[in-house]
N, C-alpha and C positions, 0 to 999 in steps of 0.2 A: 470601536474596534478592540477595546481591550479584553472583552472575553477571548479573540483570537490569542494573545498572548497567555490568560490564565491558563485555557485548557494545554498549553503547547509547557508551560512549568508544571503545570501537573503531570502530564506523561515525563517528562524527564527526570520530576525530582522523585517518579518511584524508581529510580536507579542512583539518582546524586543529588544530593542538595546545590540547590543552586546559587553562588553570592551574589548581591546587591548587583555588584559590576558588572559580570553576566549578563543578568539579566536587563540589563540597560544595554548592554551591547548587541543582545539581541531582538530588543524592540529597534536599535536602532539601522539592526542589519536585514532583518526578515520581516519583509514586503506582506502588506494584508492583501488579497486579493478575492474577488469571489469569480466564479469560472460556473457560468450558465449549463446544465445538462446538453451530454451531449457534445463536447466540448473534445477535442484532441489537442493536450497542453504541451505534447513531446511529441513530434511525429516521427515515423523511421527516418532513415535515412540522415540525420543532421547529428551534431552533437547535443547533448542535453545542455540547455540552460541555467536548471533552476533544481536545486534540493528543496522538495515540495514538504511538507507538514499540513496534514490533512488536519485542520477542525472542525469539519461537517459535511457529510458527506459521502460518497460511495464512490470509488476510481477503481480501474482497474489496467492492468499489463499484459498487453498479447503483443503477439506478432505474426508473420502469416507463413505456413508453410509451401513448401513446394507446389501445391493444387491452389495458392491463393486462401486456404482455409483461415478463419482467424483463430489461434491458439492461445489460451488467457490462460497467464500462466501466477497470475496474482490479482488477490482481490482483496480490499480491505475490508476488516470488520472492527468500526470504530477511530479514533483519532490515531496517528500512526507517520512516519516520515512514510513517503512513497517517492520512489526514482528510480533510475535506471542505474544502480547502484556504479557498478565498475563502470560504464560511458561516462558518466558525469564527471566522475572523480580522475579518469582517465583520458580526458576531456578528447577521446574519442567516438567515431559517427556509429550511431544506434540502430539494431533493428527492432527494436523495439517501440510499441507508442503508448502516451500516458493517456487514458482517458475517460475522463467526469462523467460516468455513468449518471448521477444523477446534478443537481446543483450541489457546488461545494465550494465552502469556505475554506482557503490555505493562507498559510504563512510557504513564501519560499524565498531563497537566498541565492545568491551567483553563484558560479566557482570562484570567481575572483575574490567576491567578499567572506568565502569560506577558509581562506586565506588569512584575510583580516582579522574575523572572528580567532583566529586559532591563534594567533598573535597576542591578541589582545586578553583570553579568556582562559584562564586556570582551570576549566571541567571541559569547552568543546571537544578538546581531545579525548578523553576519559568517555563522554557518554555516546558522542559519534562512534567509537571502537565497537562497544560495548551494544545501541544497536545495529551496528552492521551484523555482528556476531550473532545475535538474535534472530535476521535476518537470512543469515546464512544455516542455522538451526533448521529455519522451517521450512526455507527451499530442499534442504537435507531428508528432511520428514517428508515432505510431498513426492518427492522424487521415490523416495523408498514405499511410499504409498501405494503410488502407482502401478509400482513393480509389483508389489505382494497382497494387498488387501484387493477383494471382488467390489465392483462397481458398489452395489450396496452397502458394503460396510464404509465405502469411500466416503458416499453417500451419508449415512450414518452418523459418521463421523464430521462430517460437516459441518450436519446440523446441532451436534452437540459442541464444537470449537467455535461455531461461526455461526449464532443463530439467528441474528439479523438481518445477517444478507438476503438469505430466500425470500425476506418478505419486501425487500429495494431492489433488486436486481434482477433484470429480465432471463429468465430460464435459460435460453441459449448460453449465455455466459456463465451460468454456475457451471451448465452441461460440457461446455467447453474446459473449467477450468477443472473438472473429477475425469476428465476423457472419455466422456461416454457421447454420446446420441442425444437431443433434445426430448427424441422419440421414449429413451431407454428412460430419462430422468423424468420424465414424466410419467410412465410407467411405476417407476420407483416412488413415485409420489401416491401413487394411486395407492398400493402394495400396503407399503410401511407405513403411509400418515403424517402426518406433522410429529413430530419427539419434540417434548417440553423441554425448554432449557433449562438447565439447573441454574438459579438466580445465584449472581456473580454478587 
């Protein structure tokens, strides 16, 4: 299990390094789990749980609108904390649900021991801030997305931020998560092509 904690100091420490004690406190706080495909780890309706850190894997965040549709409003590309940010920490009931598109390995914590951790640790403050805010960026960006760019460039743009997913993630849910038609992205698939990622 200890790869689950390298990758989870790696994502952190491109923001802050992180001391000895830390990171002891957070092997001793955040839970290895692996979550079979397919999987709803947060359903509506309750409060959230668990502050998830995805180490492999594909998840994503919808919820359903008025006609029952499902509207995916977050998808991961890559390792990354995922939750239902303000329910968890507001340890109010969600309508939102978290869920393991494909098989994934997470690290995830209470609220309660998220308490502990902040107690105890001289950076969880510091790098928790810090991705919420990150966090809050991209929900900022997508929203403005939607409003202004056309379905293709949305599109486009996906595939150049996010070029992983298309090839793990069942179409309905990208299509879902750019606002278009499955019909339309498929469409758009046809048109435009696959775009090479530029290597990271």
């Amino acid at each position: 299990m200890e790869h689950y904690y390298t990758r989870f100091f790696s994502y952190v420490e491109e923001i802050l390094v992180l001391p000895e004690a830390d990171k002891a406190s957070i092997r001793e706080l955040f839970k290895p789990v692996f979550v079979p495909k397919d999987t709803i780890i947060e359903p509506a309706g309750q409060v959230p749980r668990y502050h998830n850190f995805i180490v492999s894997g594909y998840m994503r965040n919808f919820h359903l609108d008025n006609d029952d549709n499902e509207i995916t409003v977050d998808l991961n590309d890559g390792s990354r904390f995922f939750t239902s940010y303000f329910h968890f920490m507001n340890r109010t009931v969600s309508n939102e649900n978290l869920h393991c598109i494909t098989d994934c390995e997470l690290l995830r914590i209470s609220r309660d021991d998220v308490e502990i951790g902040a107690q105890r640790s001289s950076t969880q403050k510091d790098y928790t801030i810090q991705i919420l805010q990150k966090h809050l960026e991209e929900e900022k960006r997508r929203i403005n997305d939607m409003a202004n760019l056309t379905a293709e460039d949305r599109y486009q743009k996906f595939l150049t931020e996010k070029p992983t997913i298309i090839r793990h993630v069942p179409l309905r849910y990208v299509a879902s998560y750019l606002g278009i038609t499955q019909r339309h992205l498929s469409r758009l698939r046809s048109e435009i092509g696959p775009i090479t990622p530029t290597p990271k």
